[in-house]
C-alpha positions as CSV (number, residue, x, y, z in Angstrom):
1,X,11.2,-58.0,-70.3
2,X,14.7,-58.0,-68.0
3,X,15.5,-54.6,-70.3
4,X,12.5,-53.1,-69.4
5,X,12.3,-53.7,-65.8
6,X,15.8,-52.7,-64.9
7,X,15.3,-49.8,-67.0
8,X,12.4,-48.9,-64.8
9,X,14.3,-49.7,-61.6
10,X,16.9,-47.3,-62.8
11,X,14.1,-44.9,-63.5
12,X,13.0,-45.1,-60.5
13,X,16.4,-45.1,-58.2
14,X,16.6,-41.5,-60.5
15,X,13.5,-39.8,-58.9
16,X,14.5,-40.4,-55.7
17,X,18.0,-39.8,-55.2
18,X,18.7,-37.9,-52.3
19,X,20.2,-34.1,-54.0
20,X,24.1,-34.1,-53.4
21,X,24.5,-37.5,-54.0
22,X,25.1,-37.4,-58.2
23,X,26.7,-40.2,-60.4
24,X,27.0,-41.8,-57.1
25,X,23.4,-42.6,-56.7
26,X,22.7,-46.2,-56.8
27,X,22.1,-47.7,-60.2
28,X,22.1,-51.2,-59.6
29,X,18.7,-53.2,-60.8
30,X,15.9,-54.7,-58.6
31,X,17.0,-58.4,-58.9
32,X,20.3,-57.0,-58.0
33,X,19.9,-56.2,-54.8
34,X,19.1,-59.1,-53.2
35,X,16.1,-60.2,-50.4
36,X,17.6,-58.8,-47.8
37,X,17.3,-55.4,-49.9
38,X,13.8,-56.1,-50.6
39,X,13.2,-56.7,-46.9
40,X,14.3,-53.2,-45.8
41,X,12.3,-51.1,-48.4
42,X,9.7,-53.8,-46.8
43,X,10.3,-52.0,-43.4
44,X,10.7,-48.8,-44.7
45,X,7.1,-48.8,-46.2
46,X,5.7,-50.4,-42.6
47,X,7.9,-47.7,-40.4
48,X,6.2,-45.1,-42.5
49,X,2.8,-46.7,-42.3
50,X,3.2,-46.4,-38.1
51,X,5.2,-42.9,-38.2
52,X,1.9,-41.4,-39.9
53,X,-0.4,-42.4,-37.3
54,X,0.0,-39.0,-35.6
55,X,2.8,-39.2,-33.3
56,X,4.7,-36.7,-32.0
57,X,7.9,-35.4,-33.9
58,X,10.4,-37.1,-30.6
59,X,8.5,-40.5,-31.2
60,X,8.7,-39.8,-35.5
61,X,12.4,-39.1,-35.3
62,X,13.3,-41.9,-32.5
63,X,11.5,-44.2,-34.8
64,X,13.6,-43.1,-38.2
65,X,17.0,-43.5,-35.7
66,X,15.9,-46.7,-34.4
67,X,15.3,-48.7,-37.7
68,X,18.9,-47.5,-39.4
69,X,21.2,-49.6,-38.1
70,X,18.6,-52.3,-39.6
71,X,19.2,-51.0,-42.4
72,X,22.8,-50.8,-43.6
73,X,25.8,-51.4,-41.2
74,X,25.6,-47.4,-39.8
75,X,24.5,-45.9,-36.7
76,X,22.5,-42.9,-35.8
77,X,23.8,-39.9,-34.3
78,X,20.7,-37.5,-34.2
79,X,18.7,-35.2,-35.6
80,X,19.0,-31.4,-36.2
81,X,15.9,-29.6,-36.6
82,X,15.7,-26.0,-38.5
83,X,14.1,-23.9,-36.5
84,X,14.2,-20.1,-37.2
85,X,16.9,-20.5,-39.4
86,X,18.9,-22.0,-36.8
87,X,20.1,-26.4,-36.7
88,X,19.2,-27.1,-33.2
89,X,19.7,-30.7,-31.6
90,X,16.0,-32.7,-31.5
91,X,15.1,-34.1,-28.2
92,X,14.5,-38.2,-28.5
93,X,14.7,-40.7,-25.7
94,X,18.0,-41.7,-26.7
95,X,19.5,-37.9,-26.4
96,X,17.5,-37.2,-23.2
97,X,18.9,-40.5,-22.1
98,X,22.4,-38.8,-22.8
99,X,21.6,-35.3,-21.5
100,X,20.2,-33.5,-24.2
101,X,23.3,-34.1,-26.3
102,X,24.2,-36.4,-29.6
103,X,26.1,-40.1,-29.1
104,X,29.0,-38.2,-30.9
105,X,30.5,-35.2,-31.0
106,X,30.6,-33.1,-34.4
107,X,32.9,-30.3,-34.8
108,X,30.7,-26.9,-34.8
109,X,27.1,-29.2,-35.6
110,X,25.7,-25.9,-36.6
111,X,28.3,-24.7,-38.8
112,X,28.9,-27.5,-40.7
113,X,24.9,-28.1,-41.5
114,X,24.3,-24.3,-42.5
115,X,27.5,-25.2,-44.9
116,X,25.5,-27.8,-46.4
117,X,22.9,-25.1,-47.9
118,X,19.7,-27.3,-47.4
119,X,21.8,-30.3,-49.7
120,X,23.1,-33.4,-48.0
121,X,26.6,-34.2,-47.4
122,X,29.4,-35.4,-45.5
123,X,29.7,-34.0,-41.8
124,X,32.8,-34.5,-39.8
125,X,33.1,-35.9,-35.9
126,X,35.9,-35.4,-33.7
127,X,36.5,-39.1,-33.2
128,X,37.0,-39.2,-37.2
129,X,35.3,-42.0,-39.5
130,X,32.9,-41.7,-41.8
131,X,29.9,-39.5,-41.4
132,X,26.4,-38.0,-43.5
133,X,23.9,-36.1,-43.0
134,X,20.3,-37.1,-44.6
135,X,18.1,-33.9,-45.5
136,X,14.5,-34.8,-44.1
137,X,12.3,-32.3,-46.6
138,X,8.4,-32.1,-46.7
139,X,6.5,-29.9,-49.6
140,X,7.8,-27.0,-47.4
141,X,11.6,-27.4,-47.7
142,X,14.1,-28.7,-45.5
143,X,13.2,-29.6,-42.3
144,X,16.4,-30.8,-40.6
145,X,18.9,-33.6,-41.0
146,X,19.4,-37.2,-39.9
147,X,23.1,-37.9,-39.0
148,X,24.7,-41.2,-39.9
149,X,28.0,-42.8,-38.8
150,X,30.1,-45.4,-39.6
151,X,34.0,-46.5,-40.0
152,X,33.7,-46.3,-43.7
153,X,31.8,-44.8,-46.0
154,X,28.6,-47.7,-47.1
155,X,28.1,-49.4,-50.6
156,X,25.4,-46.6,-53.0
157,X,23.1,-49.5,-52.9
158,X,22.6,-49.7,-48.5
159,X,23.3,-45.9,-48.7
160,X,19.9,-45.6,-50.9
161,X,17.9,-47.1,-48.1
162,X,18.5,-44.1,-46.2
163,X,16.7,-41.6,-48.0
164,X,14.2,-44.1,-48.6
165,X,13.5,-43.9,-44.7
166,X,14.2,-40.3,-45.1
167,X,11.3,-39.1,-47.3
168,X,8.3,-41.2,-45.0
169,X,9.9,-39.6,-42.3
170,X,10.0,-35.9,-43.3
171,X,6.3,-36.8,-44.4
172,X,5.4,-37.9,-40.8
173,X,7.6,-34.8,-39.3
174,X,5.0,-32.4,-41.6
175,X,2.2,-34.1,-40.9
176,X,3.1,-33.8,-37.4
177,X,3.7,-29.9,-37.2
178,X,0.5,-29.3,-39.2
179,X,-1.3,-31.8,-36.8
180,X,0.6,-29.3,-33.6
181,X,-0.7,-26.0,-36.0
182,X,-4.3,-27.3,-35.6
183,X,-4.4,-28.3,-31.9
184,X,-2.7,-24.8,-31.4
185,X,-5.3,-23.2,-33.5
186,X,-8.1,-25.0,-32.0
187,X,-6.8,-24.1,-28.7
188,X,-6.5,-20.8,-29.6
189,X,-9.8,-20.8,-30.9
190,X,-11.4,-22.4,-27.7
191,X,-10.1,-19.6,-25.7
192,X,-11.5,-16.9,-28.0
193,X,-15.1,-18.5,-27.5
194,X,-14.6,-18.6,-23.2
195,X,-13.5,-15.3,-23.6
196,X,-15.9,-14.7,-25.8
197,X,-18.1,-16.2,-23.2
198,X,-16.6,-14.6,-20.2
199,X,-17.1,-10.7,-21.6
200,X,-20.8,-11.8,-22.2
201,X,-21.0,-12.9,-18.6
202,X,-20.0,-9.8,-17.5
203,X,-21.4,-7.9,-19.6
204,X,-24.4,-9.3,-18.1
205,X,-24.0,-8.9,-14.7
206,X,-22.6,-5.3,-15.3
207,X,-26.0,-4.7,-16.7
208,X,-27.4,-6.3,-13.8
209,X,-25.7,-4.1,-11.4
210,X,-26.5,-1.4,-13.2
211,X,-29.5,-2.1,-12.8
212,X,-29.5,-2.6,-9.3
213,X,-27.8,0.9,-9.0
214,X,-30.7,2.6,-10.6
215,X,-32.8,1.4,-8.4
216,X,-30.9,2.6,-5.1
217,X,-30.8,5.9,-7.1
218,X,-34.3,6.2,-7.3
219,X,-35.8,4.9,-4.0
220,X,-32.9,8.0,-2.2
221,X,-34.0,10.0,-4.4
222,X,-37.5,9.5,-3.7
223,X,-36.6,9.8,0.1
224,X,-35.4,13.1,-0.7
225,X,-38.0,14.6,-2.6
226,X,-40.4,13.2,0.7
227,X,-37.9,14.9,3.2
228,X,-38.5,12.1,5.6
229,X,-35.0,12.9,7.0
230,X,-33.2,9.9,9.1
231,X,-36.3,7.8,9.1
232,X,-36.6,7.7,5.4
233,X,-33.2,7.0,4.5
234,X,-33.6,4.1,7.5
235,X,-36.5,2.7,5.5
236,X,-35.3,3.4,2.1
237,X,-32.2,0.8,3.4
238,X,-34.7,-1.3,4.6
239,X,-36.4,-1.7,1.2
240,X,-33.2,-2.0,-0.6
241,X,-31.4,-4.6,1.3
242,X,-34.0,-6.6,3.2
243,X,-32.0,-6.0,6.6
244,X,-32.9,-3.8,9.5
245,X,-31.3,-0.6,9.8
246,X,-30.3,1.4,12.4
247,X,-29.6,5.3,12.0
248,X,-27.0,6.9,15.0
249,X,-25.3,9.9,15.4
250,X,-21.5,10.2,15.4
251,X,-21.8,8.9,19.6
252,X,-24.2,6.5,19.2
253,X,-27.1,7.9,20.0
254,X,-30.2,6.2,17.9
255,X,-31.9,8.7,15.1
256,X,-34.0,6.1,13.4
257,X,-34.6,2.5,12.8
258,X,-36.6,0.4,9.8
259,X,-37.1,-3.4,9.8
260,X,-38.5,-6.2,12.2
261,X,-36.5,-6.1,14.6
262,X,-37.7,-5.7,18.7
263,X,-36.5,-2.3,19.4
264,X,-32.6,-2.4,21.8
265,X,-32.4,-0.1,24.1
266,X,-31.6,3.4,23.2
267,X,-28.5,3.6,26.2
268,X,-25.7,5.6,24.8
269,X,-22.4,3.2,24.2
270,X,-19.0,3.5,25.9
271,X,-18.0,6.8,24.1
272,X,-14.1,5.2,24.0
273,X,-15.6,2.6,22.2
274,X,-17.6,4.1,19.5
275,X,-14.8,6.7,19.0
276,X,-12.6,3.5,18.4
277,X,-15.1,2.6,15.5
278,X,-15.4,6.3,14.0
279,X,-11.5,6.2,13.9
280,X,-11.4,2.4,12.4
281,X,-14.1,3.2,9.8
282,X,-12.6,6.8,8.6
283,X,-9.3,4.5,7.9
284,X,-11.9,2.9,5.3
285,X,-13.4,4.0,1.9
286,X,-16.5,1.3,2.0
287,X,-18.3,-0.2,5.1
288,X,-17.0,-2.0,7.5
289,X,-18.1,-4.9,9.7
290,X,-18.7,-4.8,13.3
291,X,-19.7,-6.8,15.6
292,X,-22.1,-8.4,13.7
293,X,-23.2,-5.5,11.7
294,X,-22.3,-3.7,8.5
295,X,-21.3,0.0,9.6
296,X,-21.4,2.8,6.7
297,X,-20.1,6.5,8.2
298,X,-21.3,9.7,6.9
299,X,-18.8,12.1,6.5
300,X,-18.3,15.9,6.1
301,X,-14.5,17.4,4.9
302,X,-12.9,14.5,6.4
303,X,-15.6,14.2,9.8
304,X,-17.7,12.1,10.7
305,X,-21.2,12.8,11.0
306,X,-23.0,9.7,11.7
307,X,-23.5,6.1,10.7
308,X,-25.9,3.8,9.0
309,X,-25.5,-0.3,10.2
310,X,-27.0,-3.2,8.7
311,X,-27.9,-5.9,11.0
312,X,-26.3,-8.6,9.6
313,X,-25.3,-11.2,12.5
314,X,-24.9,-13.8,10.0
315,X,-23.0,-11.7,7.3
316,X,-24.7,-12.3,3.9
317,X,-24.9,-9.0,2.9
318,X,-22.9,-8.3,-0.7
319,X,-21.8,-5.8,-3.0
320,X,-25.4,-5.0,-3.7
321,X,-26.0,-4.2,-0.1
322,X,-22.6,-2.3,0.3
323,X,-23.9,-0.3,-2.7
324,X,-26.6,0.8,-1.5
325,X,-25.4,1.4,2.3
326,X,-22.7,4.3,0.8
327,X,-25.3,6.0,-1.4
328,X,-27.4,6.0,2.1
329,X,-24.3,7.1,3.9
330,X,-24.1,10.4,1.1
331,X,-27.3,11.2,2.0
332,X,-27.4,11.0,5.4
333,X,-24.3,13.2,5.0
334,X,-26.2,15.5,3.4
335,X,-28.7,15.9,5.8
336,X,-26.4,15.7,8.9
337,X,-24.2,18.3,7.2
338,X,-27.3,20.8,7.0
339,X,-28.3,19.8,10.9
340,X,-24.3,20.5,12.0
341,X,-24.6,24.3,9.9
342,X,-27.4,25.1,12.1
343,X,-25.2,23.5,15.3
344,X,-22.1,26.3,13.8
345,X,-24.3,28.9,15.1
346,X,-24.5,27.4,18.3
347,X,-21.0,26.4,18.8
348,X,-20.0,30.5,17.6
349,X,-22.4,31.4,21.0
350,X,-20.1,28.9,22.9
351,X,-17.1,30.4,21.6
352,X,-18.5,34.0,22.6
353,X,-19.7,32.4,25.7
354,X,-16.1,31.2,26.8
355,X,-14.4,34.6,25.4
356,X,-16.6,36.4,27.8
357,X,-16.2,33.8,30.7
358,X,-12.3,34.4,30.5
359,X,-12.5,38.2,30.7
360,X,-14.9,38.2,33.9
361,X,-18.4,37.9,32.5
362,X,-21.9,37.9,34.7
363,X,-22.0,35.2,36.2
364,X,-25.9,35.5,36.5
365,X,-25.9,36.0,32.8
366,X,-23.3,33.5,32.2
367,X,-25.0,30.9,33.8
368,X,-28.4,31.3,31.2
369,X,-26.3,31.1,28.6
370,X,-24.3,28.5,29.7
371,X,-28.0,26.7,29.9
372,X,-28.7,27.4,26.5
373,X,-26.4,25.8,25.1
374,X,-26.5,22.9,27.1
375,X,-23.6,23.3,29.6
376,X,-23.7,23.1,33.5
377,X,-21.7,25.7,34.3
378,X,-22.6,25.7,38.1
379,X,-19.9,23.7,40.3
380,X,-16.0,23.6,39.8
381,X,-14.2,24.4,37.0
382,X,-11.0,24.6,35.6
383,X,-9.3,26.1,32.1
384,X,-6.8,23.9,30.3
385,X,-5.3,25.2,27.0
386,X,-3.5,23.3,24.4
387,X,-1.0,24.5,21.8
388,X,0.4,22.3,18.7
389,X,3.8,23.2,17.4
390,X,3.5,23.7,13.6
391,X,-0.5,23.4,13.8
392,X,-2.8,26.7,13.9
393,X,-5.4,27.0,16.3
394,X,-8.4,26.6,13.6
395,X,-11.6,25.2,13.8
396,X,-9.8,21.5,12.4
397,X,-7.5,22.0,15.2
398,X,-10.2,22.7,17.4
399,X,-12.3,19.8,16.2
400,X,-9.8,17.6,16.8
401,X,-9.6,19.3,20.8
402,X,-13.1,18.5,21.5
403,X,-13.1,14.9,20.1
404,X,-10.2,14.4,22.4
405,X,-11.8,15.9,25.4
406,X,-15.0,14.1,24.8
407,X,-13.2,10.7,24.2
408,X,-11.4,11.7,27.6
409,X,-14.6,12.3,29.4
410,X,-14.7,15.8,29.5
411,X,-17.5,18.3,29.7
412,X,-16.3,21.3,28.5
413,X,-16.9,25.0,26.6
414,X,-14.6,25.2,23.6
415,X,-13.0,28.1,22.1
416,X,-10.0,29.2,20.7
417,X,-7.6,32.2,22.3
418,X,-4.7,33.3,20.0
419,X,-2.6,30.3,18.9
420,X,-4.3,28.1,21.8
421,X,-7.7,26.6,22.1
422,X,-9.0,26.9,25.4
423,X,-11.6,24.3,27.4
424,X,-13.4,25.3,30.3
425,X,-13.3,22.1,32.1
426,X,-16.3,20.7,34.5
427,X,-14.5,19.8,37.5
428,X,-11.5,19.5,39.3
429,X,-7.9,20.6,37.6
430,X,-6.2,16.9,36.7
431,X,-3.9,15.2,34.3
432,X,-7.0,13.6,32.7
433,X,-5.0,12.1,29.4
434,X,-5.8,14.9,27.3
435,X,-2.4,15.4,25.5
436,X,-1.9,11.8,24.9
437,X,-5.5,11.5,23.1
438,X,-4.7,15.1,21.5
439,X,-1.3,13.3,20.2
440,X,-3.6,10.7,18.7
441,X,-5.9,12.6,17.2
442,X,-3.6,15.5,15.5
443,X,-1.0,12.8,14.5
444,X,2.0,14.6,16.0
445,X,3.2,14.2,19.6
446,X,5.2,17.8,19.9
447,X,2.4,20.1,21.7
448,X,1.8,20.9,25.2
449,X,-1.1,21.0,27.3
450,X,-1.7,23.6,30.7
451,X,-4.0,23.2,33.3
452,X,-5.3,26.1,35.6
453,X,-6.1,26.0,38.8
454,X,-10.3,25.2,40.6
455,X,-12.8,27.6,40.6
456,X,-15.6,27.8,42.5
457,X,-17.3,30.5,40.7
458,X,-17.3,32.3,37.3
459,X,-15.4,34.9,38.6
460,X,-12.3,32.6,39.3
461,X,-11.9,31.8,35.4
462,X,-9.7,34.6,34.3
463,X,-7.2,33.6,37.2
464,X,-7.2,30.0,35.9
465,X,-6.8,31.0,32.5
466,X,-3.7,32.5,33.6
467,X,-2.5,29.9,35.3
468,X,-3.1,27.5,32.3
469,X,-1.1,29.7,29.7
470,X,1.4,30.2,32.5
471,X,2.0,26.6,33.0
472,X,1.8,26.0,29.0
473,X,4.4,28.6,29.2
474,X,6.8,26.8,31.7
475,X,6.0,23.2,29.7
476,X,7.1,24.4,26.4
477,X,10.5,25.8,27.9
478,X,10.9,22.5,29.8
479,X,12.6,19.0,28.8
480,X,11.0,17.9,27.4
481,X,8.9,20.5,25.7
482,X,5.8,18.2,25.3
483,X,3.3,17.1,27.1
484,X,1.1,18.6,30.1
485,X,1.6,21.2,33.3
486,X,-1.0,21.7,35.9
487,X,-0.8,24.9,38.4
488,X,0.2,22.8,40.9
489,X,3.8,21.7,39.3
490,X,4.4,25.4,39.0
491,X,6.4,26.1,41.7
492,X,8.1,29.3,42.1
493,X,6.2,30.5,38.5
494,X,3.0,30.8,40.6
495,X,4.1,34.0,42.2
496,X,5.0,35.3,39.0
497,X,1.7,36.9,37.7
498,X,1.1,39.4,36.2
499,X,-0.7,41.4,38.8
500,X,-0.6,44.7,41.0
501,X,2.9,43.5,42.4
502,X,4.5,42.9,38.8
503,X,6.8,46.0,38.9
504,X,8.6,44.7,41.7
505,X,9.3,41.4,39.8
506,X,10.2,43.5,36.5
507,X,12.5,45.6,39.2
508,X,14.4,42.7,40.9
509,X,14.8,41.0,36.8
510,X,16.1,44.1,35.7
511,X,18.5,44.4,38.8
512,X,20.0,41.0,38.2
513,X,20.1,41.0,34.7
514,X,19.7,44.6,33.2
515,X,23.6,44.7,32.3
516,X,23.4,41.1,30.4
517,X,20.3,42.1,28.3
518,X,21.2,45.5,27.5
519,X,24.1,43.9,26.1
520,X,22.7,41.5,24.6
521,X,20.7,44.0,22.8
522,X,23.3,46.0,21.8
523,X,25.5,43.3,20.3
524,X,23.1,40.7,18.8
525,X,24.7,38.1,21.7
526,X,22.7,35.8,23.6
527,X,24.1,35.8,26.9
528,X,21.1,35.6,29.4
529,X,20.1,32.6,27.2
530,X,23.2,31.1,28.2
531,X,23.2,31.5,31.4
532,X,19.9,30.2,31.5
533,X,20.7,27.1,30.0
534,X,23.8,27.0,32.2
535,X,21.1,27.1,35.2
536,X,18.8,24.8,33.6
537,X,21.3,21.8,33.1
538,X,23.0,22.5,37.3
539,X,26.1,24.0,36.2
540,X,27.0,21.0,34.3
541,X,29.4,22.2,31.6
542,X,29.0,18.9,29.5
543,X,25.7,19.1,29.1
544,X,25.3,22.9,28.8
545,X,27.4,23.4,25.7
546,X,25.5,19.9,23.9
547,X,22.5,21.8,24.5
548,X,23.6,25.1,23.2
549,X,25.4,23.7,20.2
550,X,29.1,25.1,21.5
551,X,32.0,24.0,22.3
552,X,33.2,23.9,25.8
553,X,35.9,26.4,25.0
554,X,32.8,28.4,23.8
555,X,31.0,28.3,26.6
556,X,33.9,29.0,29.3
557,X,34.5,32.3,27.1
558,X,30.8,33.1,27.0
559,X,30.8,32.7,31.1
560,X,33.8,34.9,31.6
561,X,31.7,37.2,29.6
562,X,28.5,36.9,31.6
563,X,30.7,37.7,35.1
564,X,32.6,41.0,33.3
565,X,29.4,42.6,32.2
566,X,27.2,41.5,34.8
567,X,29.9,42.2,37.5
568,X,28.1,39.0,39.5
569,X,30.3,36.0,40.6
570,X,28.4,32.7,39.8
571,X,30.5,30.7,42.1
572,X,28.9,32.9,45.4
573,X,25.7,31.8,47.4
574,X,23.3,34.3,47.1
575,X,24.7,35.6,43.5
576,X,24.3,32.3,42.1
577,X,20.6,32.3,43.2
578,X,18.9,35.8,42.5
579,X,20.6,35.1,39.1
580,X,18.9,31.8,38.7
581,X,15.6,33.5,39.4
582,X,15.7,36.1,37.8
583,X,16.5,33.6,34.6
584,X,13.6,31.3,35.2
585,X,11.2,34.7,35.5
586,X,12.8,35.4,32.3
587,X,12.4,32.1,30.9
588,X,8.7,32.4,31.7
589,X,7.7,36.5,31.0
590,X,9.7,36.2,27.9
591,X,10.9,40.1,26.5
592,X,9.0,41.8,28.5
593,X,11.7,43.1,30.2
């Protein structure tokens, strides 16, 4: 009987000797070892028992380092995981409690385990003694090692129990990955059916919408079939949304309403205010809220035409409601854009109307006409022109002149002269804030603005319009160059029409300065311009040559010039001023002399 069992004790201490460990594997029998042997395998089968009740791999592994130094007279100095064909140091609580690294130090960890080729062995530490490290395998293959210290090397037999704690435990550290496989896979899983769930949802409500969008399709496109105009687009809103409409113009004025609600009274709003809402809801693609209301514009090649509102004081209306407020907003566009083609044809009898006004029309058939088209042209007037720099004088440009004049309170005629648009301005000649609202509207601050003088009949326009160009003339050779001249700030340039007397002014130029721009001419110079400069800025050399771009050396040379060829001193009286007339009459006629 004693043969047999120690036979199958040595059997047994066969088929589980750690690889790497040879004729040195313990061969001593069962009643050999001792109780205290039989003890630890003991705890070894319990530790195993509570390491496979699914805990994580850091409670697994502190577990395995926490019942060696019960078992032989060794130490634990971490484990080394393989993870992507790389040993990296496991996290416990005893290497946390260290800062992520292992009680000792071994010499290149990783170099010495990848030495090993998935077999156990010796590893060395700096501190020296006697070091293993214990290959914790699954089904799988290796999974990592267990490192063990001590100040000499153990007996076989207390050495065994540490690949008996090391088979449990690379059980428990399987068991534990394909338990982290599954929650990962169940996670996974779980967020394929929400999103599963979440693309039916919208799937749903995309459907829905659709829906919805059909719907507003049909009832506009009913409205249009009826040509009901504004009132049936107001209603059609109505129906749609559930919340009264209003249909206005581009200043307010009321073309239709649809719902219960007691009708407001149809006064026309501060036109600086709705302007300040046309501007605020271009700046928008969708509808914007206001005041209580939801405000969709209908716009034309970049204008607006009108606008549909939603009364909405307590703002419920959704993205069901906007949807159908823009399709509303198209067709109102549509049917505003066809009203304004018809207006074209008025607006081209204004423009006539003003061309004929500024070259001395009838006034007794200038005043039906004026009727006609819905201007008062009886009382005083005045002519202001404005010029862009770097904009044409199209019908944008034009546009964008009348909505400043309106949202400046103007009554005017329109029309466009050359490179200028011209207004023919009820009332009396002012600064009224024209160019600043022109500025605003064109998005560019460098243009000037002129304003003629009163007239009190039709047949005082041409002379205005004179004026006006005349003192758009003056502004855009001023400093600065921008903004707005009336008659008034003329001066001396009032004199200076173009009238009956005009070959005595083209005389006294030609006197003063026929030398300088004949030579001018003859040699591609510019020296009238330089003297005019030299005017403009007092005689101040400084500032002369900075505005011509010279040096001062430059400009003394150029002056020396201007009193050989001119044969005029600039440092006499009466010289010095016939010279700076006839520049500013220059200035202002431009070549015609």
């Amino acid at each position: 009987m004693s043969g047999t069992a120690d036979d199958a004790t040595s059997a047994t201490h066969r088929s589980i000797a750690p690889r790497g460990l040879g004729s040195r594997a313990p061969t001593t029998a069962l009643t050999g070892w001792g109780r205290k042997q039989s003890a630890s395998l003991y705890d070894v089968f319990v530790l195993a028992v509570t390491m496979l009740d699914g805990r994580p791999v850091d409670e697994i592994l502190q577990l395995a380092m926490d019942e060696v130094p019960h078992l032989l007279d060794c130490r634990p100095e971490g484990c080394y995981m393989l993870r992507d064909g790389r040993f990296e140091l496991e996290a416990t609580p005893s290497t946390r409690a260290l800062g992520g690294r292992a009680p000792r130090d071994l010499t290149d960890p990783v170099e010495q385990l990848t030495a090993l080729e998935g077999e156990d062995g010796a590893v060395h530490f700096r501190e020296g003694g006697w070091g293993w490290a214990v290959g914790l395998r699954s089904s799988g293959g290796l999974l990592g090692y267990l490192l063990v210290s001590a100040g000499k090397p153990p007996p076989d037999e207390d050495r065994f129990l540490v690949y008996a704690l090391a088979q449990p435990t690379g059980a428990a550290l399987y068991n534990a990955e394909a338990r982290r496989r599954d929650r990962e896979y169940a996670r996974q899983l779980f967020r394929a059916i929400e999103e599963r769930d979440a693309v039916n949802e919208r799937l749903t409500a995309l459907v829905a919408e659709l829906e919805e969008q059909r719907t507003v399709h049909d009832v506009l496109a009913r409205t249009s079939l009826t040509d009901e105009g504004e009132h049936g687009i107001a209603a059609a809103v109505y129906e749609l949304t559930g919340l009264a409409t209003r249909v206005e113009d581009r200043f307010g004025n009321l073309l239709a309403r649809a719902g219960p609600v007691p009708p407001e009274p149809d006064t026309k709003p501060d036109p600086l205010q709705r302007e300040q809402l046309m501007h605020d809801a271009m700046r928008e693609l969708g509808p914007i809220r206001h005041e209580g209301r939801l405000v969709g514009l209908a716009r034309h090649h970049g204008e607006p035409l009108g606008s549909i509102e939603l009364i909405d004081p307590e703002g419920t209306a959704g993205e069901a409601e906007k949807f159908a407020l823009e399709h509303a907003c198209t067709a109102l566009s549509l049917e505003l854009a066809h009203r304004r083609s018809l207006a074209e044809a008025e607006l081209r009898l204004r423009r006539e109307l003003v061309d004929d006004l500024l070259t001395g029309a009838d006034a007794g058939g200038a005043y039906a006409r004026a009727e006609a088209i819905g201007h008062d042209l009886h009382g005083p007037h005045h002519v202001t022109v404005a010029q862009w720099r770097g904009t044409a004088a199209d019908d944008r440009f034009l546009g964008a002149v009348g909505r400043a004049a309106q949202g400046r309170g103007l009554r005017s005629l329109l029309a466009r002269r050359g490179d200028m648009a011209v207004l023919v301005v009820r009332g009396e000649p002012r600064d009224s804030g024209l160019y600043q609202a022109l500025a605003d509207e064109v998005g560019s601050p460098h243009g000037a603005v002129g304003v003629g003088s009163l007239c009190e009949a039709v047949a005082d326009i041409p002379r205005s319009f004179d004026q006006a160009v005349r003192a758009l003339a003056v502004r855009r050779q001023s400093h600065p160059a921008d903004g707005t001249t009336t008659c008034e700030e003329l001066g001396l340039y009032r004199i200076l029409a173009r009238d009956k007397d005009a070959g005595d002014v083209t005389d006294f130029v030609r006197e003063w300065l026929g030398a300088l721009l004949d030579y001018d001419d003859a040699h591609g110079t510019d020296l009238v311009h330089t003297l005019t400069r030299y005017f403009d800025h007092g005689g101040n050399y400084d500032e002369t040559a900075q505005a011509l771009a010279v040096h001062r050396s430059t400009l003394r040379y150029r002056l020396q010039r201007i009193r050989e060829v001119s044969g005029r001193r600039l440092d006499e009286v009466d010289s010095r001023f016939n010279l700076q007339v006839a520049t500013r009459i220059w200035k202002v006629s431009g070549p015609a002399f």
